[in-house]
C-alpha positions in Angstrom: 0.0 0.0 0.0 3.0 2.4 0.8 4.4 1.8 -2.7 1.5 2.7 -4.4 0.8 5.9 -2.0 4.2 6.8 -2.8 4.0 6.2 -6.6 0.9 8.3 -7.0 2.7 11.0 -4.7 5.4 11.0 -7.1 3.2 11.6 -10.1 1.7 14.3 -8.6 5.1 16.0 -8.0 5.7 15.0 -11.8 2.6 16.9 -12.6 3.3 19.8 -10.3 6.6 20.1 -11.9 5.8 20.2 -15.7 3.1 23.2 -14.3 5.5 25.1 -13.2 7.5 25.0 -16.4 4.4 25.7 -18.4 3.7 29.0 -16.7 7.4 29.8 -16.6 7.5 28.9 -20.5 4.7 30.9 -20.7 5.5 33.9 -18.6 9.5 34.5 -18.3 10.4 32.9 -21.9 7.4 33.9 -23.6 7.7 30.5 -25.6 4.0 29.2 -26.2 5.2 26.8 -28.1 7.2 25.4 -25.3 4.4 26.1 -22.7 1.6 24.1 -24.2 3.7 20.9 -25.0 4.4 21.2 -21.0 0.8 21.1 -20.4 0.5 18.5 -22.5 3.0 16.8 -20.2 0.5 18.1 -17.4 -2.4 16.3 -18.7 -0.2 13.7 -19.2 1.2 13.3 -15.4 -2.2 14.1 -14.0 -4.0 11.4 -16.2 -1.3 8.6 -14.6 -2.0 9.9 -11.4 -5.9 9.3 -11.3 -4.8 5.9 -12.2 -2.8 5.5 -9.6 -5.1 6.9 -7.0 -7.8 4.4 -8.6 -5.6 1.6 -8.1 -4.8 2.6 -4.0 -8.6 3.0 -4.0 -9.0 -0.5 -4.9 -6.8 -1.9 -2.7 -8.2 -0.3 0.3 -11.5 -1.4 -0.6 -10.5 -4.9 -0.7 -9.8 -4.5 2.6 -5.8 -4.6 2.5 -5.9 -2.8 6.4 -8.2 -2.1 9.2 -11.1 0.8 8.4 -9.6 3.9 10.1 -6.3 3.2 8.5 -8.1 2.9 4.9 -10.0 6.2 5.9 -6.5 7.8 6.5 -5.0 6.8 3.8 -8.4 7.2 1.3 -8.6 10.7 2.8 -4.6 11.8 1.8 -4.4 10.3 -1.4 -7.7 12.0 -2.6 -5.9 15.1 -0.9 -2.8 14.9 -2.5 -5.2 14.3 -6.1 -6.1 17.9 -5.7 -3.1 19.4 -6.0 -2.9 17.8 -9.3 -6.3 18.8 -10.4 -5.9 22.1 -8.9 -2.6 22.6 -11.0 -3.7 21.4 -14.7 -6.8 23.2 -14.5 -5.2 26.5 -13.6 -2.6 25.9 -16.5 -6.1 25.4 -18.9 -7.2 29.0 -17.2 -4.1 30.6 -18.4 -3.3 28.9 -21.5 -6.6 28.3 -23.0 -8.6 31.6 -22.0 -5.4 33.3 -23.0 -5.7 35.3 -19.7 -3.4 38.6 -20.5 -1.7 39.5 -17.7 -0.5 43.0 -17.0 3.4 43.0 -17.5 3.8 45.2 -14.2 2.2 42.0 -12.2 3.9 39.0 -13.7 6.9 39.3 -11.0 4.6 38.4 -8.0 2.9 35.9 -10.0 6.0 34.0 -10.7 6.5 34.7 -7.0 3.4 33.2 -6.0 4.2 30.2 -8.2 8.3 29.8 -6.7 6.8 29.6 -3.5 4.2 26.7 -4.7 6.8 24.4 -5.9 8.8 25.3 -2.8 5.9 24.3 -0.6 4.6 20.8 -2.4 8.4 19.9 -1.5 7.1 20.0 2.1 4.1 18.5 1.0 6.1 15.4 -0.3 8.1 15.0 2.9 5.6 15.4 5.3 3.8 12.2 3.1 7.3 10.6 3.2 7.9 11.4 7.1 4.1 10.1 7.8 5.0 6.6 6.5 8.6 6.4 7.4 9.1 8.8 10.4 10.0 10.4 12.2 6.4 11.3 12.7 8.0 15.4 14.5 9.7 15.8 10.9 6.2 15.4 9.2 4.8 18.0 11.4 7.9 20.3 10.6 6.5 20.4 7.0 2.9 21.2 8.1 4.5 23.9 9.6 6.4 25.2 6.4 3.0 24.1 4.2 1.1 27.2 6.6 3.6 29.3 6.6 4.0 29.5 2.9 0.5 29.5 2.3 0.5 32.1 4.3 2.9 34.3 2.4 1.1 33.4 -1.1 -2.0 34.6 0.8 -0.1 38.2 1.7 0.9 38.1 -2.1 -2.4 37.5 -3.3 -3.4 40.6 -1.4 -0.9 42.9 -2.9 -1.8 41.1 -6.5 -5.3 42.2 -6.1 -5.0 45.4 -4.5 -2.1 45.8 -7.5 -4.7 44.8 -9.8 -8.0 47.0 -9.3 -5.7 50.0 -9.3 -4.6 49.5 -13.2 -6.4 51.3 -15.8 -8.7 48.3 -17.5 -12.3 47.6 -17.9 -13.7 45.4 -15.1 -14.3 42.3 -17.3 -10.3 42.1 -18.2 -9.7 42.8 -14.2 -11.9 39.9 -13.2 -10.4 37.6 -16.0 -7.1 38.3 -14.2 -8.5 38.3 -11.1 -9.6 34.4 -11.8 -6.3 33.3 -12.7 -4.9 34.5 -9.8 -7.8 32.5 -7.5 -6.9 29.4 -9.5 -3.4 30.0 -8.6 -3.5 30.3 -4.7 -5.9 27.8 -4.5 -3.0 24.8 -5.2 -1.7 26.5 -2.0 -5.2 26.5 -0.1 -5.2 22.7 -1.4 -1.9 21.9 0.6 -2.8 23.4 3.6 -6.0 21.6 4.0 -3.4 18.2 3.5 -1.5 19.4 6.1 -4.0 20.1 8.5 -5.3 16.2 7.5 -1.7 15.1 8.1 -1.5 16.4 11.5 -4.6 15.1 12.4 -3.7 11.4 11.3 -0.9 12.1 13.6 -2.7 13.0 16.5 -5.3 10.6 16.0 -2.3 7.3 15.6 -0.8 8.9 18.9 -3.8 7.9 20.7 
């Protein structure tokens, strides 16, 4: 069960990882070409990743361990899946709608997105620590996962406070104003797996 947990965890970092090359392709080398054949690699990762999660689904229901542990693990897994959705289908926002960004607020946008890859490293160790220990390093990460969340939060802030103050129609700010929700939210997604990962903690200590 492990194996597979950890194989779908690593397909999820695969999938987080051809995002963030996408959006840099997109933003810093200004190479569509190059950004949509690393969505397509997104779609890719995510696909395999479903399929992986599908197969851990399975074995749980089969009844490979006792019911509070399938909970746990049902309950990360489906967790971790987010990040995955939550990443391709802000790519598709960007790349599809051909959101245009204001030059002036690309910066904190690849910002927002350096500190997203930075956190689902914690993401992938706290997972790793959970299984492996020791259990105190896994709830180090949590700790990182909320306290970068909680920057991308403050630079969401500035974003959108950055954003209503530019001379555009409302309909083009709100377009924008989208991409950057769809954005944060992979961050939102990790703190809520790091609140569930410190509560499987907790609730094994018992």
């Amino acid at each position: 069960m492990e194996t597979l947990v950890l194989e779908h965890l690593a397909q999820v970092r695969e999938t987080i990882a051809f995002f963030g090359r996408a959006t840099r392709a997109h933003f810093v080398d200004k190479d569509e070409e190059k950004a949509a054949q690393f969505a397509l690699e997104t779609h890719k990762s995510e696909g395999k990743a479903d399929d992986t999660r599908r197969d851990v689904e399975k074995s749980l229901i089969s009844g490979a361990l006792f019911a509070p542990a399938r909970r746990q693990i049902l309950e990360l897994i489906e967790r971790v899946d987010t990040l995955a959705n939550a990443a391709e289908s802000t790519l598709d926002y960007l790349l599809v709608q051909h959101v245009k960004i204001p030059v002036e607020m690309v910066e904190g946008l690849i910002e927002i997105l350096g500190e997203t890859l930075d956190l689902f490293e914690d993401v992938e160790s706290a997972i790793r620590f959970l299984f492996t220990g020791p259990r105190e390093k896994a709830l180090e990460c949590t700790e990182r996962i909320e306290q970068r969340e909680g920057k991308i939060d403050h630079i969401e802030r500035r974003l959108t406070k950055q954003l209503f103050k530019l001379d555009l129609d409302l309909a083009a700010k709100l377009h924008v104003h989208g991409y950057i929700e769809r954005l944060v939210r992979i961050s939102d997604r990790a703190e809520d797996l790091a609140d569930r990962i410190a509560l499987v903690i907790a609730e094994q200590a018992i």
